[in-house]
C-alpha positions in Angstrom: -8.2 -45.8 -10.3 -5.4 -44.6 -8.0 -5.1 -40.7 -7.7 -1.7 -39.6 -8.5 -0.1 -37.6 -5.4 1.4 -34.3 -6.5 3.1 -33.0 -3.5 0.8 -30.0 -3.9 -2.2 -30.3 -1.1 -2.7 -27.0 0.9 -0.9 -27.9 3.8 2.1 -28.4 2.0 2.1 -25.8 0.0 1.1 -23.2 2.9 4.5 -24.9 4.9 6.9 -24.1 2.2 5.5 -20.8 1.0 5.5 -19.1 5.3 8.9 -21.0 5.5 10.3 -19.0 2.7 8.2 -16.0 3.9 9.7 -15.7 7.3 13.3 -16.2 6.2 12.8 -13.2 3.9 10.9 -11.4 6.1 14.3 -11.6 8.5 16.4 -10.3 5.9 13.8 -7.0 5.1 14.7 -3.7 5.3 11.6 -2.3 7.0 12.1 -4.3 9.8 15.0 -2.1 11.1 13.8 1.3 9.8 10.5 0.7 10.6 7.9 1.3 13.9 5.2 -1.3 13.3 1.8 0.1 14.4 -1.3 -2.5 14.2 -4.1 -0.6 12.5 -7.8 -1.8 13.1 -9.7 0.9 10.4 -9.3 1.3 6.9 -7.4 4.9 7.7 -5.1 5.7 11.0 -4.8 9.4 12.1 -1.4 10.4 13.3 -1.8 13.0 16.0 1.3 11.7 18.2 3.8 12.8 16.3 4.9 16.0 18.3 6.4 16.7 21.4 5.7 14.8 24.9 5.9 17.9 27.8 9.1 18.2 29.2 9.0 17.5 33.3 7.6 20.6 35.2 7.5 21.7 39.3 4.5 20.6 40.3 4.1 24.4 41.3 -0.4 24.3 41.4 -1.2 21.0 40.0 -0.7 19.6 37.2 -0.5 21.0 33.6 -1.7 18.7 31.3 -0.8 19.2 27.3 -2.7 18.3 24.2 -2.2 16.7 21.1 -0.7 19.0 18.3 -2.8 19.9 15.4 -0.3 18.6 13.4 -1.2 15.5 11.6 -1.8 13.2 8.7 -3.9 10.4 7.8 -2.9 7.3 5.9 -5.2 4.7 4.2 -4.7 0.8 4.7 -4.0 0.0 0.9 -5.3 -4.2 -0.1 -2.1 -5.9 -2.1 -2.2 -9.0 -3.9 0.3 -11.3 -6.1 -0.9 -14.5 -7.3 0.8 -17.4 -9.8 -0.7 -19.5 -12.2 -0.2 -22.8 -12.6 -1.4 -25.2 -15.5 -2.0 -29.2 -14.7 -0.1 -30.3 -17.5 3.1 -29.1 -15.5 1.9 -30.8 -12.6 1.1 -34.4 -14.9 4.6 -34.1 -16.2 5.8 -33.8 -12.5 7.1 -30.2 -12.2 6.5 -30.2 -8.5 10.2 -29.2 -7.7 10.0 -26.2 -10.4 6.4 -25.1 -9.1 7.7 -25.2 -5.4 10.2 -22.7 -6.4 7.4 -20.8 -7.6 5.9 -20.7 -4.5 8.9 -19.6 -2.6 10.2 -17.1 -5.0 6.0 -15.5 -4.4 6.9 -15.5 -0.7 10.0 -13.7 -1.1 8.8 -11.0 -3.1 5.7 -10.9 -1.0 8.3 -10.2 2.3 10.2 -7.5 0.1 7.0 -5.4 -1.1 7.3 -3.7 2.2 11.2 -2.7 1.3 9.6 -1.6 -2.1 7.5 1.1 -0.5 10.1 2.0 2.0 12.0 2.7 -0.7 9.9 4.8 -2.8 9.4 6.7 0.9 13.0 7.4 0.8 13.5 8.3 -3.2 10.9 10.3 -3.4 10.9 12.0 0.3 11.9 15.7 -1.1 9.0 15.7 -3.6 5.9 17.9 -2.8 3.1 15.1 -1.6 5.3 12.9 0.2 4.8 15.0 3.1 5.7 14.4 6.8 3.3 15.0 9.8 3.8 19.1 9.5 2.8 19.3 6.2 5.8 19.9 4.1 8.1 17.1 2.4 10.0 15.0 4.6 13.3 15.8 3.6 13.0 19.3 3.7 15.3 22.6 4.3 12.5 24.9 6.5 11.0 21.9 9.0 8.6 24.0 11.6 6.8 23.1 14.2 5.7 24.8 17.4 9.2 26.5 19.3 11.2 24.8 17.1 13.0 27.6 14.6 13.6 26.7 10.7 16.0 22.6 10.6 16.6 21.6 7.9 17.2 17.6 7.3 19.1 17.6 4.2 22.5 17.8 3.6 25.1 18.5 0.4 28.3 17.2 1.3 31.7 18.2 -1.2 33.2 15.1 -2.6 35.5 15.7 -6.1 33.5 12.9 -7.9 29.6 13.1 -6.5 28.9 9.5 -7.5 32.0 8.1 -6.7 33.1 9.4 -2.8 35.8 8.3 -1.3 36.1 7.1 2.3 37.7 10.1 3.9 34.6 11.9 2.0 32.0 9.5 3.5 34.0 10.0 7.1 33.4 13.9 6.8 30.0 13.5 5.0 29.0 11.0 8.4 30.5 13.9 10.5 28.6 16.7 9.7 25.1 14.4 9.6 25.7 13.1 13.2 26.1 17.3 14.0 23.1 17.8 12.2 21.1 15.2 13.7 21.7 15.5 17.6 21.2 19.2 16.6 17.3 19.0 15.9 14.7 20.0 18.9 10.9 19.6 18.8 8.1 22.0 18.9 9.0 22.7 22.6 12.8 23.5 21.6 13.9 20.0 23.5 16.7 17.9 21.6 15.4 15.1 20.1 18.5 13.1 20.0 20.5 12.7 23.0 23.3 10.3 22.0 24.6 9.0 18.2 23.4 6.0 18.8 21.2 3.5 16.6 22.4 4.8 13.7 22.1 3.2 10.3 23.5 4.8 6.7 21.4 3.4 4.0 23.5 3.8 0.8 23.1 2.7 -2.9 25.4 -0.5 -3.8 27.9 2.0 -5.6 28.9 3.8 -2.2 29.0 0.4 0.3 33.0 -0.1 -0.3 33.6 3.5 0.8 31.3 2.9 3.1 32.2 0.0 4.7 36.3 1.4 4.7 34.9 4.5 6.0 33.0 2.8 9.6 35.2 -0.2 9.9 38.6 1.3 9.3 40.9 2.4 12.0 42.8 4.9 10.0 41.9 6.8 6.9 44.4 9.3 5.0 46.8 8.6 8.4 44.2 9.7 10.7 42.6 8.1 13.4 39.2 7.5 12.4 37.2 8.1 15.6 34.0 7.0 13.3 34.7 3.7 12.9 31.7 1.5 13.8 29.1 4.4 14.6 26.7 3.4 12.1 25.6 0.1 10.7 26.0 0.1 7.0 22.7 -1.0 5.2 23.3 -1.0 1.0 20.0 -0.7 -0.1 19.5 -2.4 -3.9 16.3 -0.1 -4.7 18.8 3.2 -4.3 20.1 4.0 -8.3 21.1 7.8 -7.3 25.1 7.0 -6.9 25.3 10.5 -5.0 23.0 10.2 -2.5 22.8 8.4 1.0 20.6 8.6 4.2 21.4 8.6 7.8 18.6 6.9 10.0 18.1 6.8 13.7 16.3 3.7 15.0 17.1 3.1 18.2 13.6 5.7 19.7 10.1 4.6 19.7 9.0 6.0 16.9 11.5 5.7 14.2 11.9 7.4 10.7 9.3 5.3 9.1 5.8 3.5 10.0 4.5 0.1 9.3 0.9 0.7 9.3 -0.2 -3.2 9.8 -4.0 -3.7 9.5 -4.2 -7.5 8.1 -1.4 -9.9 7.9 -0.4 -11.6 4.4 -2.7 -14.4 3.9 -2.1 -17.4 1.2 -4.9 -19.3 0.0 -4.9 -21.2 -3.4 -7.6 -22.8 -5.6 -6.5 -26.1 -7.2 -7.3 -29.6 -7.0 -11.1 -29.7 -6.9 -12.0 -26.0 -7.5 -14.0 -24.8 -10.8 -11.3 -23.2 -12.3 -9.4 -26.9 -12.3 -12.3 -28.3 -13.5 -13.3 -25.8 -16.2 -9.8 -24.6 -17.3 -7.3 -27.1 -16.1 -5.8 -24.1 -14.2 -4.7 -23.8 -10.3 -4.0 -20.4 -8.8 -1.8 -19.7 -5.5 -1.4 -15.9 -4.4 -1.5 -14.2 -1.3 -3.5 -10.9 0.2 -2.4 -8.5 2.7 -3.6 -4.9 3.9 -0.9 -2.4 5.1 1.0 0.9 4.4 4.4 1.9 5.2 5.0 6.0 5.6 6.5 8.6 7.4 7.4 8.8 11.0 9.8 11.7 12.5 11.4 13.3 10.1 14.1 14.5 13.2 15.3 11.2 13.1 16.3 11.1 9.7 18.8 12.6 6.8 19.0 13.1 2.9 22.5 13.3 2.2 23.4 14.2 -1.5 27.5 14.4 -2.5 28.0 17.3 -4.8 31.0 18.3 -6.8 33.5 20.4 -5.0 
C-alpha cells in the first residue's frame, strides 16, 4: 500500500519554521535595544553595572576598585508555544494552510522577546520593575555612589498630549539629548560623551510627527539642526499616545539585557508518535529559556507630553 507523502517530515518542517524564525528575528525590536548576555545558570547576578575607575597617576602602584554592592539577580524563565494539528487536515491535503501555521509559530516565537521588552518599557516607573540600584527604572531620584539625585524622566509641554506636533517632538528631543549627555555615574564621570546611537521609540500615533520632526530640514521656518539624530523606531506594543522613550545603544551595555541561557528549540510529535496513533493528533511547538530586563538606566528616557 503506498504511503501518501504529506510534505510534513521533520526536516521540512524544521527548514520552513527557522526560515521564518530568522527573518523575524531580523526585524525584532530587542535586537537593537538589547545587550545579549549568554547565561549558563538558572539565575545571573548583575554586579557590573556601576562605574569602571576613571585613569589614575600611577603615583604608588596601582589602585585596584571593586564591584559595587549594587545589584540584582534575574531568573532564566522556560517558554513554550505549541500548535495542534489533526490528520484529517493533513488527508484532505491542508499542507499549504498547516505550513502557514508553522511560520506564523516562528514569528510570534521571534517577537516574544519584543513582548517583554515592552512590558520592561510600559511598566518601567512602577515599584518592582527596578533597575540595578534598587528603585524603578524610570525614576526622578536615581543614586548611586558620587552621583547626586538624576532623574530619567521627562514631561514635555505639547497643547494636545496625545497628539504632538513636530516642532513639539523637536523641543521634546532637545531637552532629552540635554538630559541624557547630562547623567554621570557613581564616580561623578559622564556617561554619555556624544548624542550618538540614539533611537526614539514611539507609539504608532506619534511616528508622523516623528518622522517630520528628524527628517525635516525646516520646521515652523526654522532650521531644524535635529534632523537625523535619532532613528525613529514605532513600537506597535506602545498604546499610551503621550508617551515616548529616548534610547542609547550605541555603548556596551545598553538600556536593556537579553539574558540568553538556551536557544529556541522546535521539535514536533507526528507521524509515528502515540499521540498519532492514539488520537489522530500531531503537535509542533518550540522551547526556549531566557529573560530580557534592565540594563543602565543612564542610557535611557521616559518621555510623557503633558498639556500646556
Amino acid at each position: 500500500m503506498a504511503i501518501k507523502n504529506t510534505g510534513l517530515n521533520l526536516a521540512g518542517v524544521r527548514s520552513n519554521f527557522f526560515q521564518a524564525y530568522d527573518a523575524a528575528v531580523e526585524m525584532a525590536r530587542f535586537n537593537e535595544l538589547t545587550t545579549r548576555l549568554e547565561s549558563n545558570k538558572d539565575s545571573e547576578s548583575y554586579k557590573f553595572l556601576g562605574a569602571i575607575p576613571r585613569m589614575r597617576e600611577w603615583g604608588t602602584g596601582r589602585k585596584a576598585v571593586g564591584v559595587r554592592t549594587e545589584s540584582y539577580s534575574v531568573d532564566n524563565l522556560k517558554y513554550e508555544s505549541t500548535i495542534e494539528v489533526d490528520r484529517d487536515e493533513i488527508s484532505d491535503d491542508q499542507t499549504g494552510q498547516i505550513m502557514l501555521r508553522i511560520r506564523e509559530l516562528a514569528a510570534r516565537s521571534a517577537q516574544h522577546k519584543d513582548f517583554l521588552l515592552s512590558q520592561l518599557l510600559i511598566n518601567g516607573a512602577t515599584t518592582g520593575f527596578n533597575s540595578y540600584d534598587g528603585v524603578p527604572f524610570f525614576n526622578a531620584a536615581h543614586v548611586s555612589g558620587d552621583s547626586g539625585s538624576q532623574s530619567n524622566i521627562l514631561t514635555p509641554a505639547a497643547v494636545d498630549a496625545d497628539a504632538p506636533t513636530t516642532a513639539e517632538c523637536k523641543t521634546a528631543l532637545g531637552a532629552a539629548i540635554a538630559r541624557m549627555l547630562g547623567f554621570v555615574d557613581d564616580t561623578g564621570e559622564p556617561m554619555s560623551l556624544d548624542a550618538t546611537g540614539l533611537v526614539v521609540v514611539c507609539p504608532p500615533t506619534q511616528y508622523i510627527a516623528w518622522l517630520e520632526a528628524l527628517s525635516a530640514t525646516i520646521i515652523a521656518n526654522t532650521t531644524n539642526v535635529l534632523s537625523g539624530a535619532a532613528k525613529i523606531m514605532p513600537f506597535s506594543r506602545l498604546t499610551d499616545a503621550s508617551k515616548f522613550y529616548v534610547l542609547k545603544t550605541d555603548v556596551p551595555v545598553r538600556p536593556f539585557v537579553f539574558q540568553d541561557r538556551e536557544p529556541l528549540e522546535f521539535a514536533e510529535q507526528a507521524e509515528g508518535s502515540s499521540e498519532q496513533f492514539m488520537r489522530e493528533k500531531y503537535y509542533y511547538g518550540v522551547r526556549a529559556r531566557y529573560n530580557v530586563t534592565y540594563g543602565y538606566w543612564q542610557y535611557a528616557l521616559s518621555c510623557d507630553f503633558t498639556a500646556a
